[in-house]
N, C-alpha and C positions, 0 to 999 in steps of 0.2 A: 318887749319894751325895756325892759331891766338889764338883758343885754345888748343893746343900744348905749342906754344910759352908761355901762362901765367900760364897753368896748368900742363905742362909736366915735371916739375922741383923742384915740389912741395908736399908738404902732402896731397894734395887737394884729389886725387881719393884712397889713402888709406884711409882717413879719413873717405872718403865717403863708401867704404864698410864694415869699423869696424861699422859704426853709423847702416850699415844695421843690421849686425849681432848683435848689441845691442838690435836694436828693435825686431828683429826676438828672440832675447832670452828673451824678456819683456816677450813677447806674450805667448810663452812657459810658463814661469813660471806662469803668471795669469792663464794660463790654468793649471799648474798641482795645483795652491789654489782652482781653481774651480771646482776641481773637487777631492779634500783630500780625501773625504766620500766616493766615489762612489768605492765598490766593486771590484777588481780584476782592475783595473785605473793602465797603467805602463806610468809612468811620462815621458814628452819630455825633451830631452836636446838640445843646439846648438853647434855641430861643427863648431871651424872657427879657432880658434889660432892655433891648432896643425897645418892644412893644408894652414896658412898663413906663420908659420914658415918653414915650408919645402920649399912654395916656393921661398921666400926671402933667404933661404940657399943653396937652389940649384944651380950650376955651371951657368949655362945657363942663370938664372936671374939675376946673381948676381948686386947690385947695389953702386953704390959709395958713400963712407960715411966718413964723417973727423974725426968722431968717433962713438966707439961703442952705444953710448945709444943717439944717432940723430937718429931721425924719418926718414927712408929710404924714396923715392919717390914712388909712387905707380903704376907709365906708364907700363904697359903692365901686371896689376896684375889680373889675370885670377882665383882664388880661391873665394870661394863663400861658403857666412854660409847653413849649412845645419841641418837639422831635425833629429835626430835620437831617437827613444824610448828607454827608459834604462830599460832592462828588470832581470836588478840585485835586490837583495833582494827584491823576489815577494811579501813579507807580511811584510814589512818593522816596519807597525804600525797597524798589524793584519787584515787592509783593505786590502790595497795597497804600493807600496815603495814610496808614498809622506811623503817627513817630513816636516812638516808646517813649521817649525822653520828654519829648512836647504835651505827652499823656500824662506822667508823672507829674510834671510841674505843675498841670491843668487841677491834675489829682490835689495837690497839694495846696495851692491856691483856693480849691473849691471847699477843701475840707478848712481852712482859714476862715473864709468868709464864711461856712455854718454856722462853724463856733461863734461867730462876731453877733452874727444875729440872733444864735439862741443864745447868746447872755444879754443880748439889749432885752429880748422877749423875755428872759428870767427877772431883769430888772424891773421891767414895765409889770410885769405879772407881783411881785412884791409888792410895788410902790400900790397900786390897786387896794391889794390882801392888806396893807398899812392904813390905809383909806375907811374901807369896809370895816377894821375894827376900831377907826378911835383912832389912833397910833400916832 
C-alpha cells in the first residue's frame, strides 16, 4: 500500500522499464560489434517504444496528463523490451547486415537516452526523499 502511495503517481516504474530496455539494447548492440566479422551473423534489435506507445494510447490505459510532452505514470504498465533479429539486408557489408558505424551511433544514442532517464529517475527519486522528510 505504501508503495502505491509514493510510487503510484509517478515516473518511477516507467522509468524503470525504459532503463531495462536501454540496457537490454546495450547488450544487443555489443553483441552485434562482437560479432561484425562473423559470416552470415543477423544482428539483434530491441523492441520496446513501438509497444510502449500502443499501450499508453490504448483506451483502456489511458493516463492523465496536464500536457502533451509530461512523462505519463507508469502503474499498471505491462509491455516489456523484447529481442528480435533483424533479418533485412542479409549481406549488408558482404559478411553480415552489421554496419559498424550504424552500431556505434545506435551505441551512442542509446547510451544518451539512459543517462536522460536515470537523471529524470534521480530527480523524481529526490523530490520523493524531499517529501518523506518535511523538506
Amino acid at each position: 500500500m505504501i508503495q502505491k502511495m509514493l510510487f503510484g503517481n509517478t515516473i518511477v516504474p516507467l522509468a524503470g522499464k525504459t532503463l531495462d530496455a536501454y540496457a537490454m539494447r546495450h547488450k544487443a548492440i555489443a553483441n552485434n560489434v562482437a560479432n561484425v566479422e562473423v559470416e552470415g551473423y543477423n544482428r539483434l534489435e530491441v523492441k520496446f517504444e513501438d509497444s510502449l506507445k500502443a499501450h499508453l494510447k490504448s483506451s483502456q490505459n489511458a493516463l492523465c496528463q496536464t500536457h502533451e510532452k509530461h512523462l505519463p505514470d507508469g502503474h499498471g504498465l505491462k509491455t516489456a523490451p523484447t529481442i528480435a533479429v533483424d533479418e533485412s539486408n542479409p549481406k549488408l557489408n558482404a559478411i553480415n547486415n552489421v554496419d559498424i558505424d550504424m552500431e556505434m551511433a545506435d551505441l551512442a544514442k542509446n547510451q544518451l537516452n539512459f543517462n536522460l532517464i536515470s537523471t529524470a529517475l534521480r530527480l523524481e527519486i529526490n523530490r520523493l526523499r524531499m517529501a518523506i522528510r518535511g523538506q
